[in-house]
DOVO-703750 format. One record per residue: residue number from 1; x, y, z of N, C-alpha, C in turn; residue in three letters; chain. Coordinates in Angstrom, 1 decimal. Atoms other than C-alpha are relative to their C-alpha. Layout:
<atoms>
ATOM num   n.px   n.py   n.pz  ca.px  ca.py  ca.pz   c.px   c.py   c.pz residuo cadena
ATOM NUM      X      Y      Z      X      Y      Z      X      Y      Z     ALA      A
...
</atoms>
This chain:
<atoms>
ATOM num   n.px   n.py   n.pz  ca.px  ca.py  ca.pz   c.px   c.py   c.pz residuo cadena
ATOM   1   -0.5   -1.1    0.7  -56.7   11.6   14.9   -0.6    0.1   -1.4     UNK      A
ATOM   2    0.6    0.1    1.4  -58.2   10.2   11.4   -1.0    1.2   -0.1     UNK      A
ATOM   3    1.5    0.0    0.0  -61.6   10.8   12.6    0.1    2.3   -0.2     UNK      A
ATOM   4    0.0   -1.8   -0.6  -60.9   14.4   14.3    0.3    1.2   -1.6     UNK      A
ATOM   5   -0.2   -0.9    1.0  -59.4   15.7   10.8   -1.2   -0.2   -1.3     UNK      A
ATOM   6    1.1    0.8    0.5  -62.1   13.7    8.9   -1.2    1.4   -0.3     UNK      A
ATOM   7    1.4   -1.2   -0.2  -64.9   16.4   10.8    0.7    1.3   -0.4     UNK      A
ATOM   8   -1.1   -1.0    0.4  -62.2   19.1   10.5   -0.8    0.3   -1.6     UNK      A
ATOM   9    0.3   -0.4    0.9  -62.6   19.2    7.3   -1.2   -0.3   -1.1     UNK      A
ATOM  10    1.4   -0.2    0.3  -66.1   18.1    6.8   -0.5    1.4    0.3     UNK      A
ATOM  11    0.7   -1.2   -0.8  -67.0   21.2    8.7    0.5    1.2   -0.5     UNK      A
ATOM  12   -0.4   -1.5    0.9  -64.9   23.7    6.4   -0.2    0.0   -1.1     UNK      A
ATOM  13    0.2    0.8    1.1  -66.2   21.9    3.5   -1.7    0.6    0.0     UNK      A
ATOM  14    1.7   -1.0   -0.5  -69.9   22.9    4.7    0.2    1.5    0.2     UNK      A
ATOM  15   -0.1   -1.4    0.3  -69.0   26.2    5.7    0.4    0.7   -1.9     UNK      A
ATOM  16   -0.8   -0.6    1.4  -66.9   26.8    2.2   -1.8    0.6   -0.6     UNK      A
ATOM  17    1.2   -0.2    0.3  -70.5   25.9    0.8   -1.1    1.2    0.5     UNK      A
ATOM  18    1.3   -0.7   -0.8  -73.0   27.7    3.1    0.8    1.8   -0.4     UNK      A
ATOM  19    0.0   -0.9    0.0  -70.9   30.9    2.7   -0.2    0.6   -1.3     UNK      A
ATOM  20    0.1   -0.5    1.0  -70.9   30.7   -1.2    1.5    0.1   -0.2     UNK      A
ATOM  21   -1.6   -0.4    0.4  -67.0   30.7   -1.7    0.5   -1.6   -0.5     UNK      A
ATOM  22   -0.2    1.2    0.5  -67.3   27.0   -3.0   -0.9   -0.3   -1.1     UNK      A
ATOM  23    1.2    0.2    1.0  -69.2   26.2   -6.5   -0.4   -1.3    0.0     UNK      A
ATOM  24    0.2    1.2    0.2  -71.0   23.3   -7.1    0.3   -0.3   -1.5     UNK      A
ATOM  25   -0.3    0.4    1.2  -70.2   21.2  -10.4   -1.5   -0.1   -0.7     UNK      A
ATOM  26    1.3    0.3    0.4  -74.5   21.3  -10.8   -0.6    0.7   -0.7     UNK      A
ATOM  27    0.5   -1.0    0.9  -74.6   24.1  -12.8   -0.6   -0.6   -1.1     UNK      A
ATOM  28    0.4    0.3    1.5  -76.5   24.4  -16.2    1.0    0.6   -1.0     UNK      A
ATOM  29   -1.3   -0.5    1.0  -74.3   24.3  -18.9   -0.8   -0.1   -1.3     UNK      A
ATOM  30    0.0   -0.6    1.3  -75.0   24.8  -22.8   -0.4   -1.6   -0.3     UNK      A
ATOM  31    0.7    1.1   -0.1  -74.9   21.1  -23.1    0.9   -0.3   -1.5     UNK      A
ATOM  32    0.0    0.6    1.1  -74.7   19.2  -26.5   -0.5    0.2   -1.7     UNK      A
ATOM  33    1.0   -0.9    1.1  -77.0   21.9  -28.5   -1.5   -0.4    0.4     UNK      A
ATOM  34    1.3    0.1   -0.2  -80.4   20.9  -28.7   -0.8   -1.2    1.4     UNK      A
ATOM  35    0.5    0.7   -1.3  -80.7   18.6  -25.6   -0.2    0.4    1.3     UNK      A
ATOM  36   -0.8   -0.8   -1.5  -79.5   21.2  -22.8   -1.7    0.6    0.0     UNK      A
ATOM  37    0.8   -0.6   -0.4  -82.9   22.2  -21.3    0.5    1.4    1.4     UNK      A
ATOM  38   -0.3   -1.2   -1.5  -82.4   25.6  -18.8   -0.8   -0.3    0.8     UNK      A
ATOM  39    0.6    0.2   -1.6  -83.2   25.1  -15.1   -1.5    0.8   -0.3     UNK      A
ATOM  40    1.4   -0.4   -0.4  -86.0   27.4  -15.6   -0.8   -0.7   -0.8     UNK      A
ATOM  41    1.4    0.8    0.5  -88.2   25.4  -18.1    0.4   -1.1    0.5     UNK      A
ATOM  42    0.6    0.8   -0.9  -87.9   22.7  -15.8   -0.9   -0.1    0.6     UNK      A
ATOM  43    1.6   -0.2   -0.6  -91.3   21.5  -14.8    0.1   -0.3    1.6     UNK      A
ATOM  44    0.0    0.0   -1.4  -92.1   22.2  -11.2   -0.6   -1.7    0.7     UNK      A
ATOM  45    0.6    1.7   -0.6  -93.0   18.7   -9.0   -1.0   -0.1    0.0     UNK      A
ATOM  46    1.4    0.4    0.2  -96.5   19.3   -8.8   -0.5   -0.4   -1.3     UNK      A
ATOM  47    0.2    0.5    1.1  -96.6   18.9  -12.6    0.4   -2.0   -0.3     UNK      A
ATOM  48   -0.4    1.3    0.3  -95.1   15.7  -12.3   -0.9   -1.1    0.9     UNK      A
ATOM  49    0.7    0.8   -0.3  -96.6   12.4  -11.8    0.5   -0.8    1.2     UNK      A
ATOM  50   -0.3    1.2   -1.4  -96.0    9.9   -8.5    0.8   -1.2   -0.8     UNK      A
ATOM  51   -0.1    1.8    1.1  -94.6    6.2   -9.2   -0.4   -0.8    0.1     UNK      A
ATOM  52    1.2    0.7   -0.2  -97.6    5.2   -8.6   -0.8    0.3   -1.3     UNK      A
ATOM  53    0.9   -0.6    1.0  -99.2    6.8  -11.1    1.0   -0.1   -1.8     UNK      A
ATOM  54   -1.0    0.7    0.5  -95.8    6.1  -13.3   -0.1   -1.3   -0.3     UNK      A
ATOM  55   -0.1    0.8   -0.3  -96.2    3.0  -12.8   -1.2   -0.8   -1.0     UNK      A
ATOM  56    1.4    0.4    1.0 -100.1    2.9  -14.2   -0.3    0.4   -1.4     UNK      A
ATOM  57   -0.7   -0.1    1.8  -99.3    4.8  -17.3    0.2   -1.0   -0.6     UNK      A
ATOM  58   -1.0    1.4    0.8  -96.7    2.0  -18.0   -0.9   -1.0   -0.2     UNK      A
ATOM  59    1.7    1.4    0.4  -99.5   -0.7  -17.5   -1.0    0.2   -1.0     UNK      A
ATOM  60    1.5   -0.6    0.6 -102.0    1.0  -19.2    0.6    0.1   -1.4     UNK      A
ATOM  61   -0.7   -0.1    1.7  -99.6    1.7  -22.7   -0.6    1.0   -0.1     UNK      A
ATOM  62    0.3   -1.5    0.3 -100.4    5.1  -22.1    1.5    0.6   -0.7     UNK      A
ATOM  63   -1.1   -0.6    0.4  -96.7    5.9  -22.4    1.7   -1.3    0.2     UNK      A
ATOM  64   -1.2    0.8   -0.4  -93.2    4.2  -22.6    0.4   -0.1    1.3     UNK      A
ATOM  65   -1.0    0.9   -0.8  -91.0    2.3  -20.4    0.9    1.1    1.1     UNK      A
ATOM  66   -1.0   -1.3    0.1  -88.9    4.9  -18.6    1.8   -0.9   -0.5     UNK      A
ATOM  67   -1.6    0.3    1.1  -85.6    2.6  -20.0   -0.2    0.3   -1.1     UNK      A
ATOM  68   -0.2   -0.4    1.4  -87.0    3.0  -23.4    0.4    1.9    0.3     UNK      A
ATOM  69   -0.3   -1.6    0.1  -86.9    6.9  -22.5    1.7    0.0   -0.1     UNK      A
ATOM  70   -1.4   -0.6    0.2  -83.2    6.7  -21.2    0.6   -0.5   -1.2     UNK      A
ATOM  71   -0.3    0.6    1.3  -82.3    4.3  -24.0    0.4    1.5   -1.3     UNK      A
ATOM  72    0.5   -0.7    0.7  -83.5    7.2  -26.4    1.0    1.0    0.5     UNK      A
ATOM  73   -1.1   -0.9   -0.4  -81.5    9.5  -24.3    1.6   -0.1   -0.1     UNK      A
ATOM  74   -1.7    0.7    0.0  -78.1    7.6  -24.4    0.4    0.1   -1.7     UNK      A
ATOM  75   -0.6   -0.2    1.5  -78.4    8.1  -28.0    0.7    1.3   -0.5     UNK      A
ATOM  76   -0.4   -1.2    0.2  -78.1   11.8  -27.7    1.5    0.6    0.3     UNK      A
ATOM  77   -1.0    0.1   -0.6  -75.7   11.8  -25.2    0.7   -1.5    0.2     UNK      A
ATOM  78   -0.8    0.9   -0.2  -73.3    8.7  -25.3    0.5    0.3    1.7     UNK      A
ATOM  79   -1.4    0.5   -1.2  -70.9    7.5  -22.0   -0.8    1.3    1.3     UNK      A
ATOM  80    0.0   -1.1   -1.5  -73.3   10.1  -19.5   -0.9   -0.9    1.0     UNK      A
ATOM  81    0.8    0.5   -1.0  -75.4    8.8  -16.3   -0.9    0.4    0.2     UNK      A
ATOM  82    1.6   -0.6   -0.4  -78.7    9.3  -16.0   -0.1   -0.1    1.7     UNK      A
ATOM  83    0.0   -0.5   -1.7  -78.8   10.9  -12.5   -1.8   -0.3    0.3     UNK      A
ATOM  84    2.0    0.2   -0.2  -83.4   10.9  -12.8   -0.8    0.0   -0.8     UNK      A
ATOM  85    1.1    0.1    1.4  -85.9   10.3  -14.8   -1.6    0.7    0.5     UNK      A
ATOM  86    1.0   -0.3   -0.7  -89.4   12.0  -13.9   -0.7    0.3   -1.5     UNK      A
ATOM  87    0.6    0.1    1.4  -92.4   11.4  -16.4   -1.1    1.7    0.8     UNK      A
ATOM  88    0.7   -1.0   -0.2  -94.3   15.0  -16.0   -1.1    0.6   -1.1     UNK      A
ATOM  89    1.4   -0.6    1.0  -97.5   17.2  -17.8    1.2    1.2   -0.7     UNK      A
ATOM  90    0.4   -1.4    0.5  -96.3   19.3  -20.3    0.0    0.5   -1.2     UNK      A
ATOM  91    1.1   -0.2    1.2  -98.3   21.2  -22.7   -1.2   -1.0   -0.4     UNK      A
ATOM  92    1.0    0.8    0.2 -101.0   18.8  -22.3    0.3   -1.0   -0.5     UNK      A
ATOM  93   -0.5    1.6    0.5  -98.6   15.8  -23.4    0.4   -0.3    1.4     UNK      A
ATOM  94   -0.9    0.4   -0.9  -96.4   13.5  -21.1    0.8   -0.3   -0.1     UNK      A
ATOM  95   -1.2    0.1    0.4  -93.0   13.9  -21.3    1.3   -0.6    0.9     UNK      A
ATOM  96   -1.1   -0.1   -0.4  -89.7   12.2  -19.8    0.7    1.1    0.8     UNK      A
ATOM  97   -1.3   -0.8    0.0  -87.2   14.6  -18.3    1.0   -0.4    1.1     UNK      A
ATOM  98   -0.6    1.1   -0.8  -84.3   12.9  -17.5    1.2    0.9    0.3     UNK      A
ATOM  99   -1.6   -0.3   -0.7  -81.1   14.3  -15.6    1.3   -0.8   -0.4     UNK      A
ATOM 100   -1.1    0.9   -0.2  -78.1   13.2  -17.0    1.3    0.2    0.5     UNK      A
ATOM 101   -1.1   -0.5   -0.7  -74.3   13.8  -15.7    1.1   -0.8   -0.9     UNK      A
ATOM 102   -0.8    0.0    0.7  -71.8   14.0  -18.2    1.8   -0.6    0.8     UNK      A
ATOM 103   -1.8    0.4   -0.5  -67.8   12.7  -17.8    0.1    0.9    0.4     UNK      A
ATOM 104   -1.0   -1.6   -0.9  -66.8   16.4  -17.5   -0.6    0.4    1.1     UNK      A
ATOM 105    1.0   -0.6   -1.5  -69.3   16.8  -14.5   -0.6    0.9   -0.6     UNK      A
ATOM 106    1.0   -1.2    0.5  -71.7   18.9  -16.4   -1.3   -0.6    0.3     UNK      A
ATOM 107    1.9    0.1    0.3  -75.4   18.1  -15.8   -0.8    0.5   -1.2     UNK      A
ATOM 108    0.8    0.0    0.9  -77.7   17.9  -18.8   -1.4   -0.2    0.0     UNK      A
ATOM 109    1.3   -0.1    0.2  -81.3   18.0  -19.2   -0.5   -0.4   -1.3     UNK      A
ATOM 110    0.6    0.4    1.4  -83.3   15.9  -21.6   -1.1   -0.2    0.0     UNK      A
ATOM 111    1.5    0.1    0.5  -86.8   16.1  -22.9   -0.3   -1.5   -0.8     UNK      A
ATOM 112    0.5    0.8    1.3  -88.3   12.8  -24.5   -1.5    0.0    0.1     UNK      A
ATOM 113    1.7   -0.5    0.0  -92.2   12.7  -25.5    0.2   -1.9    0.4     UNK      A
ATOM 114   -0.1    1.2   -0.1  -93.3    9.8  -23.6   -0.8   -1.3   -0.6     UNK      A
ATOM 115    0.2    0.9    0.8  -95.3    8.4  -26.2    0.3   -0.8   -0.3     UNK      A
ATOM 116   -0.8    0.5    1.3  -93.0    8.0  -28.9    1.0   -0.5    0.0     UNK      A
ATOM 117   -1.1    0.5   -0.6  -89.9    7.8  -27.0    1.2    0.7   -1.4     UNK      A
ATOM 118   -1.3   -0.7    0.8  -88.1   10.4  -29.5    0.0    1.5    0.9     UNK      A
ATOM 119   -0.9   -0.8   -1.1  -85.8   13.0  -28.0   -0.7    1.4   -0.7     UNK      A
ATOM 120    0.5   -1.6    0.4  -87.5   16.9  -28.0    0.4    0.7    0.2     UNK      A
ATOM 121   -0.4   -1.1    0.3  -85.3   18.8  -27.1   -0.4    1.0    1.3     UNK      A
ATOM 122    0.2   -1.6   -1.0  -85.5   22.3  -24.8   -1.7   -0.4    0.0     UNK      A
</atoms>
């Protein structure tokens, strides 16, 4: 009987979604001020690098740590979870942009230069 109401209401839980009469909590929100990047200047995945190539950066002391990045980021935002970290091209530097997920369920967006390992912002 568990199981049966279990799918039950997995299966109206999916629909809710798929028809659009359910929000997700993954929206972009406003943020903290200067750390809230908007979905659209998010860099596309081709811009971004492998973790292979992540990986050779880091060896090479081309760029920081990605902990020193979230480090850097935990400063901005206190008490949130870094949901991803992805080192990508852009403007002809290599920047961090890390996902993080706030207490209130908000998702945040943060820029660090992966040089320097200081926070940039939108």
């Amino acid at each position: 009987m568990r199981i049966l109401l279990a799918l039950l209401l997995i299966g109206l839980t999916v629909a809710g979604f798929a028809t659009g009469s359910i929000d997700t909590l993954a929206e972009e929100t406003p943020g903290t001020g200067t750390v809230a990047v908007p979905l659209t200047a998010m860099p596309r995945s081709e811009t971004c690098l492998s973790a292979a190539d992540l990986r050779e950066a880091v060896a090479d002391k081309r760029v920081i740590a990605p902990v020193a990045a979230i480090r850097a980021a935990r400063q901005v935002i206190p008490r949130a979870e870094i949901q991803r970290a992805r080192l990508c091209r852009n403007d002809e530097t290599l920047v961090y942009f890390l996902t993080a997920l706030r207490r209130d369920g908000q998702f945040v967006h943060v820029m660090v230069d992966a040089t320097t390992g200081q926070v940039t912002g939108p």
